[in-house]
C-alpha positions as CSV (number, residue, x, y, z in Angstrom):
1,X,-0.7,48.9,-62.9
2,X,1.2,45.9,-61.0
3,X,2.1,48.1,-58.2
4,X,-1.5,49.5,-57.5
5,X,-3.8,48.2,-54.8
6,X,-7.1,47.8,-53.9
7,X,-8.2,47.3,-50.5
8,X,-11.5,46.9,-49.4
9,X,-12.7,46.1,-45.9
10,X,-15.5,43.9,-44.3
11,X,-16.8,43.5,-40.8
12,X,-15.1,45.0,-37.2
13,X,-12.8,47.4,-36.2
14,X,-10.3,45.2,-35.8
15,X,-10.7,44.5,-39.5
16,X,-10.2,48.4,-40.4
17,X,-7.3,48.6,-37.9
18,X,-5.7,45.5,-39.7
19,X,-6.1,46.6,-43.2
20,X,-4.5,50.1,-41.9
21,X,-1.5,47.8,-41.0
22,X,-1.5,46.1,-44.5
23,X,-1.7,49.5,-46.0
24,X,0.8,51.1,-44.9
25,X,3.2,47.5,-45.9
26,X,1.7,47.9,-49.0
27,X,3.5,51.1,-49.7
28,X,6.3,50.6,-47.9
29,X,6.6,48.0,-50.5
30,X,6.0,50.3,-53.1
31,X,2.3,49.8,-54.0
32,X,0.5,52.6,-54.6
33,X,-3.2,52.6,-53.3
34,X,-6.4,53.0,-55.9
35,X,-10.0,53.7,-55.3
36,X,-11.3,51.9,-58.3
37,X,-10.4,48.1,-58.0
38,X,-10.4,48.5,-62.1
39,X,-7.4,50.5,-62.0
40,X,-5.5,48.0,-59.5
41,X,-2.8,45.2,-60.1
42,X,-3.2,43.8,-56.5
43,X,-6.9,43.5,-55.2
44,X,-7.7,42.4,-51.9
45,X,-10.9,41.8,-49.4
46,X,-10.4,41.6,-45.5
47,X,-13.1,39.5,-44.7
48,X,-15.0,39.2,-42.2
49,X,-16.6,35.6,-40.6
50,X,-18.4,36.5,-37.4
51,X,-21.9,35.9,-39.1
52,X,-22.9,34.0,-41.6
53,X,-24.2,37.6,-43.8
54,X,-21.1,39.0,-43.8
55,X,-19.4,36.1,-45.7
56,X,-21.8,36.4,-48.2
57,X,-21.2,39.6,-48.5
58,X,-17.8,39.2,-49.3
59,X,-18.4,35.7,-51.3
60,X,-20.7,37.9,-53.5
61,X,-18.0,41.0,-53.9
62,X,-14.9,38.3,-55.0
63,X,-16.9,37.1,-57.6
64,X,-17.7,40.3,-59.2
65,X,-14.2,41.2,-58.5
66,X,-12.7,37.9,-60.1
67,X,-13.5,39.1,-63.5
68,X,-10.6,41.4,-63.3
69,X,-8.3,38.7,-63.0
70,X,-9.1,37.6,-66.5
71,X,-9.9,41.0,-67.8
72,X,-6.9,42.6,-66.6
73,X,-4.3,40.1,-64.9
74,X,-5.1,41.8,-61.5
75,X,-4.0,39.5,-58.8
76,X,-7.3,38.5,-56.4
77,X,-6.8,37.6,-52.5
78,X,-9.0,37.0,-49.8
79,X,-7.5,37.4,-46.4
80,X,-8.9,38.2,-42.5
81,X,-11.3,36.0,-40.9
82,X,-13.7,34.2,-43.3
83,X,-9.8,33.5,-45.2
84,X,-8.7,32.0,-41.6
85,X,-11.7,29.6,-41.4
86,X,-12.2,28.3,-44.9
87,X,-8.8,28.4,-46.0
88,X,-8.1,26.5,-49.3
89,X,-11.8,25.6,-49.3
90,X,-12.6,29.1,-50.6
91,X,-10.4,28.1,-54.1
92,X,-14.1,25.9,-54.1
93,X,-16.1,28.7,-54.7
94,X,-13.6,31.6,-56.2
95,X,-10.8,29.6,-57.9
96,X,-9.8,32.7,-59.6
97,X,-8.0,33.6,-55.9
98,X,-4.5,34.0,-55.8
99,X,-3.6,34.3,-52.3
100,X,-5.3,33.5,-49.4
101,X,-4.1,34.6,-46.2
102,X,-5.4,34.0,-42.2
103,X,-5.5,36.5,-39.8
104,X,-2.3,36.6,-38.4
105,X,-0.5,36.2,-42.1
106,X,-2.1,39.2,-44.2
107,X,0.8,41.3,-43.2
108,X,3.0,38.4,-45.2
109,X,1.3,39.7,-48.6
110,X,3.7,42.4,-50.1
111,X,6.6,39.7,-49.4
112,X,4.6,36.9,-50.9
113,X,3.5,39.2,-53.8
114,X,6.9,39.3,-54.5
115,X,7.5,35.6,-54.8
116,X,4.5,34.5,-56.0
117,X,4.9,32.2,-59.7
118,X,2.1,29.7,-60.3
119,X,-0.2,28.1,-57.9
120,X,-2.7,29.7,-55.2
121,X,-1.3,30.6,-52.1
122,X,-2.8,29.6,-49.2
123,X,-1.3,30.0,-45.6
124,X,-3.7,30.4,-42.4
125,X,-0.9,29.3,-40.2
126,X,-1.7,29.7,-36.6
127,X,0.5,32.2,-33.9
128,X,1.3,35.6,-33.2
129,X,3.0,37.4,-36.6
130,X,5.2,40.2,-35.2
131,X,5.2,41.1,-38.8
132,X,2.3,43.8,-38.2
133,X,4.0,45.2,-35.5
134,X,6.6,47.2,-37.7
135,X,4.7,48.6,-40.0
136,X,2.9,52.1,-37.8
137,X,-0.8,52.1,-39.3
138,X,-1.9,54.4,-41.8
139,X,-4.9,56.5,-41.2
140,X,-8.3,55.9,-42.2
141,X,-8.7,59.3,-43.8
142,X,-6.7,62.1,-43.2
143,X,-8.3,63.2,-40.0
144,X,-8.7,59.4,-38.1
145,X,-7.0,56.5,-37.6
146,X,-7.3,53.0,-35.7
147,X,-4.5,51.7,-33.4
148,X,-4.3,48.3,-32.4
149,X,-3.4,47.3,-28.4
150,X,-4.4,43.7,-28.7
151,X,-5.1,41.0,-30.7
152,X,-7.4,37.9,-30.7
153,X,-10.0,37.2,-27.6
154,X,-10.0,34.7,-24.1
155,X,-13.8,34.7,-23.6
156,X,-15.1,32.3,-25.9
157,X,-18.7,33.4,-25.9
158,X,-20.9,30.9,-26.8
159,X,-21.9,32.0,-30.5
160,X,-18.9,34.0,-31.8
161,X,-16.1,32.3,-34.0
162,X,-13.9,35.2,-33.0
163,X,-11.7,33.4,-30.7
164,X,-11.3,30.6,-32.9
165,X,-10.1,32.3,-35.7
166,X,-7.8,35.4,-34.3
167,X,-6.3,33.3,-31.5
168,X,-6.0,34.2,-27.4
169,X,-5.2,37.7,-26.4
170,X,-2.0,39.3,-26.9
171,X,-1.3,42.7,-25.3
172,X,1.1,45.4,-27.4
173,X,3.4,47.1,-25.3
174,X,2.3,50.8,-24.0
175,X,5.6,52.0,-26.1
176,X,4.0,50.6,-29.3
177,X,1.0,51.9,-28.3
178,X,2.3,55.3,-27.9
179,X,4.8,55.5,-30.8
180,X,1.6,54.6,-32.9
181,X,-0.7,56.7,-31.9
182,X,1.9,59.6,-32.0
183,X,2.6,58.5,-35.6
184,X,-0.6,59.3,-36.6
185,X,-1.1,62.6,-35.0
186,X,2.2,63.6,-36.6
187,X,0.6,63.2,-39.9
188,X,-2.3,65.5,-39.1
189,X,-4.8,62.8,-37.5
190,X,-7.0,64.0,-34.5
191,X,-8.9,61.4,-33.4
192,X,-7.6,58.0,-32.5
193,X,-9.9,54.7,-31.9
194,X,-8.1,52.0,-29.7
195,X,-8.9,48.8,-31.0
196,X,-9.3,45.2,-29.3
197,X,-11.7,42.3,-29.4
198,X,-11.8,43.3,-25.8
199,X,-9.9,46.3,-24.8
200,X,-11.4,46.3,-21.5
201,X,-8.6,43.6,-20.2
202,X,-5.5,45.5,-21.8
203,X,-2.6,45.1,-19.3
204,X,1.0,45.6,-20.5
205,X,3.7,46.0,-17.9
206,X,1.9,46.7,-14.7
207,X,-0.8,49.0,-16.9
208,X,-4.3,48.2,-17.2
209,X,-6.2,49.8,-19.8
210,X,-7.5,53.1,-18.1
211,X,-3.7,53.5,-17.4
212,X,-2.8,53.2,-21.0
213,X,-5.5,55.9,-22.0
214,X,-4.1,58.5,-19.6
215,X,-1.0,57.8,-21.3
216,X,-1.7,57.9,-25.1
217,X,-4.1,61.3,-23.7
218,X,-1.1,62.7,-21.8
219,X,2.1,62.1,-24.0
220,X,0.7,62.4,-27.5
221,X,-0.4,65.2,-29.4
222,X,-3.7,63.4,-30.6
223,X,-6.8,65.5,-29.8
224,X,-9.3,62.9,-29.2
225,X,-9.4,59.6,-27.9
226,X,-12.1,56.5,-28.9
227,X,-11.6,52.8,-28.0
228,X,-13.8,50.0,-29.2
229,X,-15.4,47.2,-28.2
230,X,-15.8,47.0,-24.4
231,X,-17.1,43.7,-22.5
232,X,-19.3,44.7,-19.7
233,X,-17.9,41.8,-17.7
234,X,-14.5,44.0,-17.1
235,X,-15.0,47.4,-17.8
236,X,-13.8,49.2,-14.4
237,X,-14.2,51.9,-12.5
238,X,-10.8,53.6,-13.2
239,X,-12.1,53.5,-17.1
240,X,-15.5,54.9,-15.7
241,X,-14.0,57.3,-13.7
242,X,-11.6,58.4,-16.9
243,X,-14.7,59.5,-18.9
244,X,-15.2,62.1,-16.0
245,X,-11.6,63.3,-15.7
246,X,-10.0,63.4,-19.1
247,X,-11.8,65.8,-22.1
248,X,-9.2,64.2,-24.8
249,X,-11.5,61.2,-24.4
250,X,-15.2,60.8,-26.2
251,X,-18.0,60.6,-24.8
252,X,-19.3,57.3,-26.4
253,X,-18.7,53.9,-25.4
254,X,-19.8,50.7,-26.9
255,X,-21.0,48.3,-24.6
256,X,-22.6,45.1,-26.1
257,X,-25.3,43.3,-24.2
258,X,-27.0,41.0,-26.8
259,X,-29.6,39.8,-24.8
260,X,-32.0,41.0,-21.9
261,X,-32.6,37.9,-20.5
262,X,-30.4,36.5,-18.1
263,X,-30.5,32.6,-19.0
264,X,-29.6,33.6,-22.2
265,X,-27.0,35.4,-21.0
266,X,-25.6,32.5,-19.6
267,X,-25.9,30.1,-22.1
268,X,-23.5,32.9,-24.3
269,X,-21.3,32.4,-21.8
270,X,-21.0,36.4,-21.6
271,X,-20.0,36.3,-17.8
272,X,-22.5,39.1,-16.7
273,X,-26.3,39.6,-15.8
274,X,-28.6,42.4,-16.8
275,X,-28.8,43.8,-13.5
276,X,-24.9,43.8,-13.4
277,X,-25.3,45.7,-17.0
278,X,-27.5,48.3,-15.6
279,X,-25.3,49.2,-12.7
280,X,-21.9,49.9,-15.1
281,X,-24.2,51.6,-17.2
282,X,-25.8,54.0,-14.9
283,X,-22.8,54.2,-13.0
284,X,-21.3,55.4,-16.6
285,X,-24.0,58.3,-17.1
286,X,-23.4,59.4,-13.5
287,X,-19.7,59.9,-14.5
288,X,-20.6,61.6,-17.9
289,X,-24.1,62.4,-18.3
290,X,-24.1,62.9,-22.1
291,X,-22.3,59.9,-22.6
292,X,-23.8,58.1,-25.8
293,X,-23.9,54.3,-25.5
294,X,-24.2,51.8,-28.0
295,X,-24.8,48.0,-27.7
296,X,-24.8,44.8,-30.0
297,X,-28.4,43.0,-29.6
298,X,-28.7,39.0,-30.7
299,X,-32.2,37.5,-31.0
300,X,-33.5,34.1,-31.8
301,X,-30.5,32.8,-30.2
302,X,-31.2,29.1,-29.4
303,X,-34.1,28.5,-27.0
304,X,-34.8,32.0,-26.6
305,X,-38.4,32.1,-25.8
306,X,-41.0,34.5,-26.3
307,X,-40.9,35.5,-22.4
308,X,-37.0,36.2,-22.9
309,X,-37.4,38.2,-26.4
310,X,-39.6,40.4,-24.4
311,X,-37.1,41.1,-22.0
312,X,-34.9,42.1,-24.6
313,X,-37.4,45.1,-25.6
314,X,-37.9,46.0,-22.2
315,X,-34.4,46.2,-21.2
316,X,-33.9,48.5,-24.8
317,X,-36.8,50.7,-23.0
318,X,-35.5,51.2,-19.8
319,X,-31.4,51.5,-20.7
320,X,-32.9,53.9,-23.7
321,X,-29.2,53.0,-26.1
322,X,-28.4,56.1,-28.6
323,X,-27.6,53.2,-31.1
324,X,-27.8,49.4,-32.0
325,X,-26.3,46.7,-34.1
326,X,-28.9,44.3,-34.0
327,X,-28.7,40.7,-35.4
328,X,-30.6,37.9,-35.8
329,X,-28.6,34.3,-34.4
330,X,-26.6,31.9,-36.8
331,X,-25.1,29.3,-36.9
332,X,-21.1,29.1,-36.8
333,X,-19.4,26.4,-37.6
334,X,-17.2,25.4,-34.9
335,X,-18.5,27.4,-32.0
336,X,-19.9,25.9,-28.2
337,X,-23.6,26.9,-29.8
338,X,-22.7,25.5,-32.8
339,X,-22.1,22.1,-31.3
340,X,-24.1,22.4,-28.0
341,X,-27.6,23.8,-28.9
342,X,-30.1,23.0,-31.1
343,X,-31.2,25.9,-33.7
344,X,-34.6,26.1,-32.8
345,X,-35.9,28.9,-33.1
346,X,-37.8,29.1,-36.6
347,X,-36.3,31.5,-39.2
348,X,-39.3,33.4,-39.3
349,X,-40.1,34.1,-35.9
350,X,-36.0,35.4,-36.0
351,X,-36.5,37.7,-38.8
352,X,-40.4,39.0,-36.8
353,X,-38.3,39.4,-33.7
354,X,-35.6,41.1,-35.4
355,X,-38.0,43.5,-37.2
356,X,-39.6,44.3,-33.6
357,X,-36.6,45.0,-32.1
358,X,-35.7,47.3,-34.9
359,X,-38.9,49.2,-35.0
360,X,-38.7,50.0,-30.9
361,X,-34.5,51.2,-31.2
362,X,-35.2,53.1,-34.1
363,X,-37.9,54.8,-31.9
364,X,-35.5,55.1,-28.5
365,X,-32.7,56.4,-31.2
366,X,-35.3,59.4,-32.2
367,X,-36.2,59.7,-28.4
368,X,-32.3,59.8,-27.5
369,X,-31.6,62.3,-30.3
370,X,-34.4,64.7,-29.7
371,X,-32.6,65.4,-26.6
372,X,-29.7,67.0,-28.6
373,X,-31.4,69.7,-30.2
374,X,-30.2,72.8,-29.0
375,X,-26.7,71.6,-27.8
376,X,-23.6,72.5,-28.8
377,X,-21.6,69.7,-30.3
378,X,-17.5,69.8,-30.8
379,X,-17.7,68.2,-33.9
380,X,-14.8,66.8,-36.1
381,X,-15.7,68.1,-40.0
382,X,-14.6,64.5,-41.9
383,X,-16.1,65.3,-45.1
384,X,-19.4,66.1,-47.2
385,X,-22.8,64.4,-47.1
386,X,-23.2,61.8,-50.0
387,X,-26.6,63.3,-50.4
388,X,-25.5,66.9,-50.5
389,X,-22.5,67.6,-51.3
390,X,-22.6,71.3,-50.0
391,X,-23.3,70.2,-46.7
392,X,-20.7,69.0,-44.4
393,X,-20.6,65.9,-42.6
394,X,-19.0,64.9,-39.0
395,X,-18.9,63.0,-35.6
396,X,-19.8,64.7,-32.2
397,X,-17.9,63.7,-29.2
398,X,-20.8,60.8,-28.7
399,X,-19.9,59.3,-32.5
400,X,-23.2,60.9,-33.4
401,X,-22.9,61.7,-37.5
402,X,-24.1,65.4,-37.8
403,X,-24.8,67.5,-41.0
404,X,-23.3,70.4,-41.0
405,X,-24.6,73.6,-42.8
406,X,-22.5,77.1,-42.8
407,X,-18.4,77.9,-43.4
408,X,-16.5,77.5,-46.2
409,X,-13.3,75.3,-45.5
410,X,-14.0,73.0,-42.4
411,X,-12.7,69.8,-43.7
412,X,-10.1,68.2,-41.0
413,X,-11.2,71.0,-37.9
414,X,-12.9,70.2,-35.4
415,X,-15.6,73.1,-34.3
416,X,-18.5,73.6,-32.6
417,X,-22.0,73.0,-33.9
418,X,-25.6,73.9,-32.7
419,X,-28.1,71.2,-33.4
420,X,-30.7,72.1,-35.1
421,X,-33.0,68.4,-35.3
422,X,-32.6,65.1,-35.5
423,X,-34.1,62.2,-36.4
424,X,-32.9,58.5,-35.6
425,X,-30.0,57.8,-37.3
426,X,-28.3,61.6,-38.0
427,X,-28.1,65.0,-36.1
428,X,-28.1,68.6,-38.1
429,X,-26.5,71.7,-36.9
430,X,-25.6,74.8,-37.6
431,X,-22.1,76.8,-37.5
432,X,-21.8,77.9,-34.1
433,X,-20.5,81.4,-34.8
């Protein structure tokens, strides 16, 4: 039971790409993973800070989890972002934690697993680890996998703790890249999801990021090609034009706006207006017309007024996203907001706004879908519905989830699907025979 592991991820991307990283140290080091953290000698959380939710979220889970500790002798750490910014202060709330580790020192555990006699650990030292780097991820499931091309973030918007915690940007090499990503597809994966805080400004010897993607869609086997997260601020028109010219990459690109209104814009700090927004958007459908995009939406954020929550809706209306993570402000510790701005905007009139804006994407996300019925979808089969397990579940080229009725073995393939409806959050198709 000592050398099984449990790891369980919160929050970004970033955090799934990372804990594919740790996993694959983890049995390099001889751990075997578990599903059940019951089972496990080693248990551990990636947690995620980036709103004030999410560490509760994980707060709540180590608790329940801490029992195991005395039940079992399981070993408990905490490590990722809300690790990196409350450090020893979490032994406060969950002394039953045996490790804690930062953001750029979780790849350290299965070494300091192995030492460990006694006290907590605790080590949120800052700097680049190249630790991570030789470890090639292992895959989500055994059809997708995340691969990491930078780390940490120079923008510094306004309310994000991001920055703070993960450090400036660091760019991986285009060979890393590529011996990564070829890693993966070697062990069966097909679809591959780019990862940075800010992929948009990759440049690693001479290549800029819509360089690297006609690389890793050139000189690797992989069959399809995602990237996440995108600042509007720099995405370009080679990456625009790339969605036109190049079929091994999806359809879909999230592009957060979190605001419609252009003072509130600039106090983020997010380095673009809305008008700027709606040209790289339009020019995006005009290069792929059934590209799906996907935004993050903030309200309540300090002196947001009624006037400029309004123009929030409206711009949701006229840019008519397939999607939306949608969030209502808080306060981080730490961050220009934080320190600079005054929370003023009355928790209820947060959580009304919120619930507005919810209401009108959940109706544009219908709207959006209804136009899918009766195309033909490439989808990748990744496994069965929780609800029905007879019917398959899977990701069109737009990351549209899509029940999928008909065939008998389609697990791992990626085929083509008719859609049959929709409503706002799920497609379902049919077997195109």
């Amino acid at each position: 039971m000592k050398k099984t592991y449990y790891l369980h991820s919160y929050g970004c991307q970033m955090n799934l790409a990372d804990s594919g990283v740790l996993a694959a140290a983890m049995e390099g080091a001889g751990y075997v993973p578990v599903a059940d953290p019951g089972q496990a000698g080693i248990i551990i959380l990636n947690t995620c800070s980036v709103r004030e939710k999410a560490e509760e979220r994980a707060l709540g889970r180590l608790r329940e989890l801490a029992h195991l500790k005395r039940t079992n002798g399981a070993a408990l750490c905490a490590i990722g972002c809300m690790a990196q910014r409350l450090g020893s202060r979490l032994l406060e709330q969950i002394p039953e934690l045996d490790i804690i580790l930062g953001t750029e020192r979780l790849f350290l555990l299965p070494e300091l697993l192995a030492e460990k006699n006694g006290a907590p650990v605790v080590d949120i030292a800052a700097g680049d680890n190249p630790a991570w780097a030789e470890y090639p991820p292992a895959p989500d499931n055994p059809f997708s996998g995340h691969v990491i091309i930078t780390r940490g973030c120079n923008n510094y918007c306004a309310y994000c703790i991001v920055p703070y915690l993960r450090g400036p940007e660091r760019h991986r090499s285009p060979e890393a890249v590529l011996r990564d990503v070829a890693h993966l597809a070697a062990h069966g994966v097909s679809e591959v999801t780019l990862v940075g805080q800010n992929v948009n400004s990759y440049c690693s010897d001479g290549l800029d990021f819509a360089g690297l993607l006609r690389r890793v869609a050139a000189e690797t086997a992989v069959k399809r090609i995602r990237f996440i997260t995108s600042h509007p601020k720099d995405i370009s028109d080679g990456l625009i034009r790339l969605f036109a010219e190049e079929p091994k990459v999806m359809g879909h690109v999230h592009l957060p706006l979190q605001s419609g209104s252009d003072r509130i814009l600039g106090l983020m700090s997010r380095g673009y207006t809305l008008e700027h927004y709606r040209r790289r958007v339009d020019r995006l459908r005009q290069a792929r017309p059934d590209i799906a995009v996907t935004t993050d939406l903030i309200v309540g954020f300090p002196t947001e007024t009624d006037r400029e929550y309004a123009a929030t809706l409206e711009a949701v209306r006229q840019i008519a996203f397939d999607a939306a993570f949608m969030f209502r402000y808080s306060v981080r510790e730490g961050t220009w907001a934080a320190q600079n701005l005054p929370d003023d905007v009355p928790e209820a009139t947060k959580l009304e706004r919120l619930a507005g804006l919810i209401a009108l994407q959940k109706q544009m996300s219908y709207d959006v879908n209804q136009k899918e019925v009766g195309r033909v979808r490439q989808v990748l089969i990744d496994g069965v519905s929780r609800r029905d397990r007879t019917v398959w579940k899977g990701k069109t080229e737009g990351n549209k989830t899509i029940l999928v009725s008909g065939g008998a073995d389609l697990l791992g393939r990626i085929v083509p699907v008719r859609v049959a409806r929709a409503d706002s959050w799920t497609l379902y198709g049919e077997l195109k025979v």
